[in-house]
N, CA, C and O of each residue as an XYZ file, in Angstrom:
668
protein
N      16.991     27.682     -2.436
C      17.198     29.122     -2.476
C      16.661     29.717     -1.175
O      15.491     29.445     -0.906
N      17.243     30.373     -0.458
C      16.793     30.983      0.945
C      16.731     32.462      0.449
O      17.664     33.121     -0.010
N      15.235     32.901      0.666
C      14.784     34.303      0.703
C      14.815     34.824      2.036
O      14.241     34.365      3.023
N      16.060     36.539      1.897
C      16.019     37.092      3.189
C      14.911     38.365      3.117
O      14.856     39.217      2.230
N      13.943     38.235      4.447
C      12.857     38.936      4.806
C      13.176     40.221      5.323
O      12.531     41.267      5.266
N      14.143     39.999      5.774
C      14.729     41.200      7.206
C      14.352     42.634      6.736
O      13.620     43.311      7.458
N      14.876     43.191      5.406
C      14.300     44.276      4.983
C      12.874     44.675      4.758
O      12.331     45.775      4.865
N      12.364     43.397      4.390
C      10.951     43.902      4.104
C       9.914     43.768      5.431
O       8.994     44.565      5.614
N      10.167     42.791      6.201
C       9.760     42.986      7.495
C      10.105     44.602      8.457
O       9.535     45.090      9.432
N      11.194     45.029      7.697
C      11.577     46.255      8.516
C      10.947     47.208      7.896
O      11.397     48.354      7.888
N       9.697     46.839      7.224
C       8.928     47.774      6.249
C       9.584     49.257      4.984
O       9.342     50.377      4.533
N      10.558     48.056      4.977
C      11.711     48.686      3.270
C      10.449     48.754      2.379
O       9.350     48.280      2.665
N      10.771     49.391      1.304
C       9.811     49.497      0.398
C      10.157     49.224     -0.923
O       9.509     49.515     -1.929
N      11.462     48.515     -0.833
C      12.153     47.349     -1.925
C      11.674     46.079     -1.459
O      11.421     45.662     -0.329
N      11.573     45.265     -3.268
C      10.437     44.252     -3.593
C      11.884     43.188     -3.902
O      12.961     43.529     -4.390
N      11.547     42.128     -3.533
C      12.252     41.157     -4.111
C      11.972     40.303     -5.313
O      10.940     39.636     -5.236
N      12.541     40.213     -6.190
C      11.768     39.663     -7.732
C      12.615     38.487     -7.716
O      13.836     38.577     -7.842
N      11.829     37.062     -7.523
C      11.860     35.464     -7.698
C      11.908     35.477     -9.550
O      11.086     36.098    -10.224
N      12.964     34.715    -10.086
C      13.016     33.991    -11.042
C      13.736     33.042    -11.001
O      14.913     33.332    -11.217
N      13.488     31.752    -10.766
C      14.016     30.667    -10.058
C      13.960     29.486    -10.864
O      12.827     29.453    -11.344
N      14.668     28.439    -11.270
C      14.536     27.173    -11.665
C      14.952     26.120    -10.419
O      16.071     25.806    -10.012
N      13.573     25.682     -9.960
C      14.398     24.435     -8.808
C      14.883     23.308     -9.068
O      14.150     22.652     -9.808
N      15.901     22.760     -8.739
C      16.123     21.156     -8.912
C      15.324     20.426     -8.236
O      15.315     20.468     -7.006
N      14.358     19.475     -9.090
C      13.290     18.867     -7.991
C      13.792     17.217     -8.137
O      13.013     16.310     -8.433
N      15.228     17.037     -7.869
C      15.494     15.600     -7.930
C      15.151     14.726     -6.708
O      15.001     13.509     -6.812
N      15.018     15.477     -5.406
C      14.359     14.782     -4.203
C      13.049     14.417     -4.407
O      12.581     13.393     -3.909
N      12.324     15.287     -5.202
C      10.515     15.378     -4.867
C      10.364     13.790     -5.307
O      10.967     13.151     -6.170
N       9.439     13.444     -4.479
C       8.837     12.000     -4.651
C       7.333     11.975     -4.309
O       6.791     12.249     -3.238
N       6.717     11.523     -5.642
C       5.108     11.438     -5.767
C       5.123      9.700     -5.610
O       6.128      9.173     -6.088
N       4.422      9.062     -5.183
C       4.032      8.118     -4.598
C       5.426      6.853     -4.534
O       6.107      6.479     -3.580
N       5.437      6.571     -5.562
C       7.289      5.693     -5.722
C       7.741      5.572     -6.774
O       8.164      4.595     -7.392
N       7.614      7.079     -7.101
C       8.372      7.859     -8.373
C       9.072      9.223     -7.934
O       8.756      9.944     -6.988
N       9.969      9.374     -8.740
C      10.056     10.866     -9.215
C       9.594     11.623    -10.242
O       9.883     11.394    -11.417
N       8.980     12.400     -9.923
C       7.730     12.615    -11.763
C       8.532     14.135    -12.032
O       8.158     14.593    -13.111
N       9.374     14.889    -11.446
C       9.553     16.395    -12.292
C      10.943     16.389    -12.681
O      11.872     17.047    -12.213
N      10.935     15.509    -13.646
C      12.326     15.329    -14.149
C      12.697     16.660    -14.852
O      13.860     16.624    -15.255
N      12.064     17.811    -15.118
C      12.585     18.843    -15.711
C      13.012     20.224    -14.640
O      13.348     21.372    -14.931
N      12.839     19.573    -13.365
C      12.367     20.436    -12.493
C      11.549     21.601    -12.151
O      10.613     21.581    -12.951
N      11.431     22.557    -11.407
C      10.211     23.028    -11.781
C      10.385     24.906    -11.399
O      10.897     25.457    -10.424
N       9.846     25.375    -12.394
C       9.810     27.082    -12.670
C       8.691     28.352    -11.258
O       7.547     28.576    -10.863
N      10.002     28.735    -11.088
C       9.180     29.300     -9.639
C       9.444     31.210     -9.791
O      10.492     31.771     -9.470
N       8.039     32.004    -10.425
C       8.402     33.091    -10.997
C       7.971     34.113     -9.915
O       7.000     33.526     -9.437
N       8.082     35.225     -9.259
C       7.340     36.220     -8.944
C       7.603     37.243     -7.741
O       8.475     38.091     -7.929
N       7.137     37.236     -6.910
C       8.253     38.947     -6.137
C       7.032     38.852     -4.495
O       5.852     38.664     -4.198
N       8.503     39.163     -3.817
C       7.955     39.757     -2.088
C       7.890     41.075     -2.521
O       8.213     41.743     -3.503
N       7.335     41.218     -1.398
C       6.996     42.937     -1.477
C       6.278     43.475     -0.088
O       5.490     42.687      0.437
N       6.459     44.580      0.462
C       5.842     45.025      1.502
C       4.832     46.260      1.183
O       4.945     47.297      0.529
N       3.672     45.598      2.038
C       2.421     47.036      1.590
C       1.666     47.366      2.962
O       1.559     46.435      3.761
N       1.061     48.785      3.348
C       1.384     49.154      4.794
C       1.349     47.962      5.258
O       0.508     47.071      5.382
N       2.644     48.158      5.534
C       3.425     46.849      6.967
C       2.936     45.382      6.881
O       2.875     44.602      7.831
N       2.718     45.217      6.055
C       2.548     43.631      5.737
C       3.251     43.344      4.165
O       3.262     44.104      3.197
N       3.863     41.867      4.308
C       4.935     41.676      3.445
C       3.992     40.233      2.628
O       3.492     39.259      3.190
N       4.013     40.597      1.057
C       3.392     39.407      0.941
C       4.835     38.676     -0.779
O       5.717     39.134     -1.506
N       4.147     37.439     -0.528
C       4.716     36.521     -1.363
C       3.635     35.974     -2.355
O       2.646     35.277     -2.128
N       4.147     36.530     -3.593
C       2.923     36.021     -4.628
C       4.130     35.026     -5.646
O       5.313     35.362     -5.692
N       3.628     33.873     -6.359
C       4.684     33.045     -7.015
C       3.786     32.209     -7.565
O       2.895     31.513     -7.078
N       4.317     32.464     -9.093
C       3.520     31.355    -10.148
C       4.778     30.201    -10.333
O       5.964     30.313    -10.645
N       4.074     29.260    -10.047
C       4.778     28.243    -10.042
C       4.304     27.128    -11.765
O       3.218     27.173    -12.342
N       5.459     26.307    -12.150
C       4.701     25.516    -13.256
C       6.019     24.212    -13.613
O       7.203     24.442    -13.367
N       5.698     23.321    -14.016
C       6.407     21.958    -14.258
C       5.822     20.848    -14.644
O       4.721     20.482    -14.234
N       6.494     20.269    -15.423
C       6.347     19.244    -15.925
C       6.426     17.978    -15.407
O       7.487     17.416    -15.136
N       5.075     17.407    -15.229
C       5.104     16.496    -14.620
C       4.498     14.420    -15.475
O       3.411     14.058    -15.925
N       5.896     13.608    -15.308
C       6.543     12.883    -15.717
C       5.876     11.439    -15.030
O       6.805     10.952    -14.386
N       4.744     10.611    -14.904
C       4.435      9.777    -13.946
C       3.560      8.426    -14.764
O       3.726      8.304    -15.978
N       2.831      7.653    -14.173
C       2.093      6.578    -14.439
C       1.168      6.351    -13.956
O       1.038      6.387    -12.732
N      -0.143      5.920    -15.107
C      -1.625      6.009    -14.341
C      -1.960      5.373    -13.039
O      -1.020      4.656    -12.696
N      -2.294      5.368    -12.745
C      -2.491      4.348    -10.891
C      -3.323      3.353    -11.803
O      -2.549      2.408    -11.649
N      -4.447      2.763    -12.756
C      -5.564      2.484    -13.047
C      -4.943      1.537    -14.397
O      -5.264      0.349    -14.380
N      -4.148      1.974    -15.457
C      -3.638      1.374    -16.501
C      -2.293      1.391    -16.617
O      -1.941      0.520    -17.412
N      -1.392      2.001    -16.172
C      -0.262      1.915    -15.787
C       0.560      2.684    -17.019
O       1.780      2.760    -17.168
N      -0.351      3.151    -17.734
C       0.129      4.538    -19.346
C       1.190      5.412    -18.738
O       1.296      5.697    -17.545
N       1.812      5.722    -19.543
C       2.911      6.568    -19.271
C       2.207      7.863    -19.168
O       1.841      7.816    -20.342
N       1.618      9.187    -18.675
C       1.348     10.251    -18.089
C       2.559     11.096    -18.392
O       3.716     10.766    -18.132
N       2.206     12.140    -18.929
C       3.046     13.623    -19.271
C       2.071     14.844    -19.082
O       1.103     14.751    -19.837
N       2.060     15.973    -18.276
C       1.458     16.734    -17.759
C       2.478     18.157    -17.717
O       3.635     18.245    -17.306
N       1.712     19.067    -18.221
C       2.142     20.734    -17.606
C       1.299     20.525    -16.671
O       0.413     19.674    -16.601
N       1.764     21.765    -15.562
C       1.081     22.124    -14.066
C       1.380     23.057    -13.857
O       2.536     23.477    -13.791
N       0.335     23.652    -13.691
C       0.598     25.407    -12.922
C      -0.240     25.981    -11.752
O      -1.447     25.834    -11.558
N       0.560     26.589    -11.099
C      -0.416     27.259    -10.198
C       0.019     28.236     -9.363
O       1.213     28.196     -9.065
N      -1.028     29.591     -8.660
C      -0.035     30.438     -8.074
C      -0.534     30.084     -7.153
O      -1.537     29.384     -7.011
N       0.812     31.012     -5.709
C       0.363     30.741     -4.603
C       0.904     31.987     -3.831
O       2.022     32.493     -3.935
N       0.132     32.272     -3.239
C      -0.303     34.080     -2.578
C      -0.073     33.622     -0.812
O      -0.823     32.781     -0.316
N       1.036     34.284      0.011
C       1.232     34.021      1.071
C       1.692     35.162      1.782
O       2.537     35.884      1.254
N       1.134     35.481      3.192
C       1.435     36.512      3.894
C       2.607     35.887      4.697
O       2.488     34.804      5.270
N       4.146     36.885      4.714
C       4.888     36.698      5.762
C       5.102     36.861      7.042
O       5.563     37.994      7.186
N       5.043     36.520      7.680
C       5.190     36.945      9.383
C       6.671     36.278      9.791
O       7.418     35.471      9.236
N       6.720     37.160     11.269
C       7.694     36.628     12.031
C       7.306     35.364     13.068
O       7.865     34.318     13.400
N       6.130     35.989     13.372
C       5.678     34.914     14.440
C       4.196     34.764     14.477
O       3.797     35.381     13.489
N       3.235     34.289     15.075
C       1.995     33.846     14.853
C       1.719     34.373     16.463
O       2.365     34.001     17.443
N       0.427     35.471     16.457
C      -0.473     35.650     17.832
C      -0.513     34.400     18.866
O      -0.136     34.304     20.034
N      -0.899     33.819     18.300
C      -2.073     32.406     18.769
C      -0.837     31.207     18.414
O      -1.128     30.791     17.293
N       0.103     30.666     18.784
C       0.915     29.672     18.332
C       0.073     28.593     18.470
O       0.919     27.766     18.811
N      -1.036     27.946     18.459
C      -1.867     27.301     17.926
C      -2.636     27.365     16.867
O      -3.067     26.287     16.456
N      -3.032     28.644     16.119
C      -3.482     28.975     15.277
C      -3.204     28.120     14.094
O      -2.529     27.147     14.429
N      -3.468     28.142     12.917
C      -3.053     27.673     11.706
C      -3.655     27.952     10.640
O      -4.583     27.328     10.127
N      -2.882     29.385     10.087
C      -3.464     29.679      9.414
C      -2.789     29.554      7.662
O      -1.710     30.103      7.437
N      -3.328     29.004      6.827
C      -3.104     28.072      5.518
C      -2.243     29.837      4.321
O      -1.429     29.875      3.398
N      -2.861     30.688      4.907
C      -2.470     32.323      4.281
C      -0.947     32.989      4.801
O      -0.340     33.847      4.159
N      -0.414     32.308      6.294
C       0.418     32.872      6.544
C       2.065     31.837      6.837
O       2.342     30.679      7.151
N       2.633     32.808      6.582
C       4.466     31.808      6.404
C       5.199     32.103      7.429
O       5.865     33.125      7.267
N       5.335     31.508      8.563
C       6.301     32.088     10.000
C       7.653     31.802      9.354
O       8.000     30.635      9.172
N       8.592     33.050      8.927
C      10.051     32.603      8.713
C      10.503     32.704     10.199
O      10.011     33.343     11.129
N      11.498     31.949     10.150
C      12.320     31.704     11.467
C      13.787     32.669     11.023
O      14.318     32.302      9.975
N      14.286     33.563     11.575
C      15.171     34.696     11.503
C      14.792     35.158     10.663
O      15.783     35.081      9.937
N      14.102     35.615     10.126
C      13.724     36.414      8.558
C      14.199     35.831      7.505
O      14.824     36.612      6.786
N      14.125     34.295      6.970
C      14.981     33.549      6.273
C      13.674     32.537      5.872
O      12.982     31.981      6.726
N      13.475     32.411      4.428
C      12.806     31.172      3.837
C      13.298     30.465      3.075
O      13.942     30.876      2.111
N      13.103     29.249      3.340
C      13.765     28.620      2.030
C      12.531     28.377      0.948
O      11.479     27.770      1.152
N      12.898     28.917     -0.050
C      12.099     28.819     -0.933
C      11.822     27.384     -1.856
O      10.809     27.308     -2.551
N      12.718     26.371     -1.800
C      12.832     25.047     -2.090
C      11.880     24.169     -1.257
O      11.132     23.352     -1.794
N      11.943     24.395      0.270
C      11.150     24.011      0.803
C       9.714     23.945      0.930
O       8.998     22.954      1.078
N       9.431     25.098      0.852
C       8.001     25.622      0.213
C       7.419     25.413     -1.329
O       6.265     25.118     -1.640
N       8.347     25.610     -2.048
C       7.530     24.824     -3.229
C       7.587     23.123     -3.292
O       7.032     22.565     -4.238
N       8.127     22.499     -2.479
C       8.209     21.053     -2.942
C       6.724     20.950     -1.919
O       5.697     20.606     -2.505
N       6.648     21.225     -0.534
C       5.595     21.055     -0.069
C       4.113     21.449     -0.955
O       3.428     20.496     -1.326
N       3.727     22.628     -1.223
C       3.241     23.064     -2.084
C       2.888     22.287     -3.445
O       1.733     22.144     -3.846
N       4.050     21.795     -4.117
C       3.749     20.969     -5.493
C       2.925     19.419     -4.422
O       1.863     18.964     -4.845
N       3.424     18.936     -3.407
C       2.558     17.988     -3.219
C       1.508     17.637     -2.840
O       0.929     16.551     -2.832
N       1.105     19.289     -2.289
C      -0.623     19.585     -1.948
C      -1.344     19.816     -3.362
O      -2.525     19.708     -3.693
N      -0.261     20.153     -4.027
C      -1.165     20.829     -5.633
C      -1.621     19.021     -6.313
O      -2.775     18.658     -6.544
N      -0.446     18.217     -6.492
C      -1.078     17.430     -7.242
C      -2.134     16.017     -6.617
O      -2.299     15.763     -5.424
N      -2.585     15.450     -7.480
C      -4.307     14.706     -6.826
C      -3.417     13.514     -6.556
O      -2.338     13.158     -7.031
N      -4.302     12.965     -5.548
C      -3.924     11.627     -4.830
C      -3.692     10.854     -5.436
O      -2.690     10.156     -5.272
N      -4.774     10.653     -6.616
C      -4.784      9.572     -8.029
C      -4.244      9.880     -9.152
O      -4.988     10.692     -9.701
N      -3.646      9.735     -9.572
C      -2.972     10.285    -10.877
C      -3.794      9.442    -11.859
O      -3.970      8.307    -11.415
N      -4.419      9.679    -13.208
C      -5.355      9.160    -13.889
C      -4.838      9.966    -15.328
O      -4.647     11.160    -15.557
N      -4.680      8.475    -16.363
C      -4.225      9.499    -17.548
C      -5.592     10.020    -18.382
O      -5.449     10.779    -19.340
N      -6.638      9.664    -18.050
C      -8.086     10.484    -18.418
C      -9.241     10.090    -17.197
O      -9.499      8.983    -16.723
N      -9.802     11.375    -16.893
C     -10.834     11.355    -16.368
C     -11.562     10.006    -16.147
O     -11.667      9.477    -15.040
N     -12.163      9.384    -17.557
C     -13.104      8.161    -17.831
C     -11.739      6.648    -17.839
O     -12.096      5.518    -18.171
N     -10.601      6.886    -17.518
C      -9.409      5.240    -17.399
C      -9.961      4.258    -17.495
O     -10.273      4.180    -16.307
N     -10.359      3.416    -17.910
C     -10.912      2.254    -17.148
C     -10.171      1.111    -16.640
O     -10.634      0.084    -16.142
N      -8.907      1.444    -16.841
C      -7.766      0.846    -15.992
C      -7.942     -1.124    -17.098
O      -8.410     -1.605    -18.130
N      -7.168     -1.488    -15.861
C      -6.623     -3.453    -16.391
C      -7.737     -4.056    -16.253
O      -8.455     -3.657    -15.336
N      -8.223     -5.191    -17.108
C      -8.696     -6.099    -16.650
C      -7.942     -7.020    -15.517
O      -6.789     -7.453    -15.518
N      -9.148     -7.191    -14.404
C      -7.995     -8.283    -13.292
C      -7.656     -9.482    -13.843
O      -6.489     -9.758    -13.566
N      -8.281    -10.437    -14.613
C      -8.196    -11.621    -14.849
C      -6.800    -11.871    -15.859
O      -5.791    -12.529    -15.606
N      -7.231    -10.907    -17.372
C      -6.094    -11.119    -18.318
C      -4.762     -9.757    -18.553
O      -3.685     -9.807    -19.146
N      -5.323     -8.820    -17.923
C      -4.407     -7.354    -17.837
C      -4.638     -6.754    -18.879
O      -4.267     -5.590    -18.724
N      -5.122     -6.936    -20.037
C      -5.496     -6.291    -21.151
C      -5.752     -4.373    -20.458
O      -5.999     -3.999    -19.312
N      -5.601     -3.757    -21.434
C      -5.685     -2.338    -20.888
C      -7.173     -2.311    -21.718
O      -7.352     -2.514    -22.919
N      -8.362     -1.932    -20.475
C      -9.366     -1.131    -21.373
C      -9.193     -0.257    -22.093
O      -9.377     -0.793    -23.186
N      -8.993      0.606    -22.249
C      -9.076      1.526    -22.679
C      -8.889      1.567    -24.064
O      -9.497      2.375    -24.765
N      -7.903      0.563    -24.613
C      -8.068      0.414    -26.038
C      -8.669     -0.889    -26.498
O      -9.007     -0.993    -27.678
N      -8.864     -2.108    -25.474
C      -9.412     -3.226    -26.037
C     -10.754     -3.952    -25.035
O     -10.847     -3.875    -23.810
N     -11.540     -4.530    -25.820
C     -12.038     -5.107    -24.835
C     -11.601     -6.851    -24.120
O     -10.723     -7.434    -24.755
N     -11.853     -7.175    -23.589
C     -11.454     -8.449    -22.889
C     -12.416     -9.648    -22.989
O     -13.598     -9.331    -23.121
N     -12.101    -11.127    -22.947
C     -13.025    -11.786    -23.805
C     -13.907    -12.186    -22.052
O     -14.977    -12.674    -21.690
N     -12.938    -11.743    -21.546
C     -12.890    -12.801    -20.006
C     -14.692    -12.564    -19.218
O     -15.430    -11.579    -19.260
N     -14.865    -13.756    -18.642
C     -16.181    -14.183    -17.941
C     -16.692    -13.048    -16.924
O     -15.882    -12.941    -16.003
N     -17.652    -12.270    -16.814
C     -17.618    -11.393    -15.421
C     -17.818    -12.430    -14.453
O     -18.363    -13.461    -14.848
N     -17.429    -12.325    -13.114
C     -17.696    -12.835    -11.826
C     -18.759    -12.666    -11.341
O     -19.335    -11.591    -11.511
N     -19.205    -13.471    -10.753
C     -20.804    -13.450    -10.628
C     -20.831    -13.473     -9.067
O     -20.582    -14.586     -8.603
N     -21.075    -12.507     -8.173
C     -21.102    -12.483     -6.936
C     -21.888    -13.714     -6.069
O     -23.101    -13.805     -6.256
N     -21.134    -14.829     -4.966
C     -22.179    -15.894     -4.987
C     -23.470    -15.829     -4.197
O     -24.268    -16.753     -4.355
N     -23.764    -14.850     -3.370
C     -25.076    -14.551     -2.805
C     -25.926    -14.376     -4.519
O     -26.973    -15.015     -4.619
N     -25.595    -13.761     -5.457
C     -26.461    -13.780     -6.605
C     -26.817    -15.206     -7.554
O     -27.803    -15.463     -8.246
N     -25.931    -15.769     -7.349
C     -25.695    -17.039     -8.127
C     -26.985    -17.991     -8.732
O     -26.995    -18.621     -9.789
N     -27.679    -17.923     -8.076
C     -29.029    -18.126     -7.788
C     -29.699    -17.517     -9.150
O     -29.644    -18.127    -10.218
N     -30.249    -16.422     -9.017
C     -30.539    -15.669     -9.751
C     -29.664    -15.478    -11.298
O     -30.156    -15.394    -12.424
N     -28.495    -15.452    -10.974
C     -27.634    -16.041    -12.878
C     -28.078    -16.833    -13.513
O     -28.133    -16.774    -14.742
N     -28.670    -18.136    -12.530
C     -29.010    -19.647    -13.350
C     -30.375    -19.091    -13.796
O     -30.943    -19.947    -14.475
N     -31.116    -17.960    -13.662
C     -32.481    -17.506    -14.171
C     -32.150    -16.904    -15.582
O     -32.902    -17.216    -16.505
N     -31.341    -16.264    -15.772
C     -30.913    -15.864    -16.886
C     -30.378    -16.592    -18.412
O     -30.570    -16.145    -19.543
N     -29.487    -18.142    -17.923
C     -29.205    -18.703    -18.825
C     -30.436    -19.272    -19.811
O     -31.518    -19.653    -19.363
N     -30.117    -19.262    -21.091
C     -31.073    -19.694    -22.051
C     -31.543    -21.193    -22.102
O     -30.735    -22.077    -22.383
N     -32.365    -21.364    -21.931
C     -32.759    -22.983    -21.933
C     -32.929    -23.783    -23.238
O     -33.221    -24.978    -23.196
């Protein structure tokens, strides 16, 4: 969806109202596609003395697999995101995380939320806080069983194990 700025940069005092469903069949979270429902992008530009801002609650369902146990993961996600428009930036080195340089007064709004959804979600995807993920030896999933298997005994310690066995 490409949002045109031109009016509100020309300090119009008509608001643009976002109600959007994106197709998020490109988005790719690590070597998946997780927003198989695609994702809900709600909320309005607007200009206030002479500055134009972009406020947008964003939310979707997100479809993936633990990094740790490999559980199937189902997630709502929401979040807003508050952005000042500009034409151009003072300082073209600058970088500032608050402001959106459209190029002709034109955003694509697809673009910006897929970037956006991939800063929002965590590096690790974890289907609980506490996972305790596979055993390496037999794959058993902690989380519901325990494993019969030997711990590894680091061999600088080895030494010290044979102190422990029962005589």
């Amino acid at each position: 969806m490409q949002l045109d700025f031109t009016n509100l940069l020309n300090s119009s005092a008509d608001e643009i109202n976002i109600d959007y469903h994106m197709n998020a069949d490109d988005f790719m979270y690590s070597t998946y596609k997780p927003l198989k429902n695609g994702v809900d992008v709600k909320g309005r530009a607007y200009q206030k003395v002479g500055v134009v801002y972009l406020d947008l609650d964003v939310n979707f369902d997100f479809f993936g697999v633990c990094d740790r146990c490999a559980d199937d993961i189902e997630r709502k996600y929401d979040f807003s995101l508050n952005k000042i428009i500009v034409n151009a930036m003072e300082n073209e080195n600058d970088d500032y995380d608050d402001y959106i340089v459209v190029e002709n007064n034109v955003l694509d709004l697809d673009e910006l939320v897929n970037e956006e959804c991939q800063l929002f979600l965590p590096a690790k995807m974890l289907c609980k806080d506490d996972c305790k993920g596979l055993c390496q030896k037999c794959g058993k999933n902690l989380n519901y069983e325990k494993c019969e298997c030997a711990k590894d005994v680091d061999p600088r310690l080895a030494a010290l194990a044979d102190l422990l066995i029962d005589e």
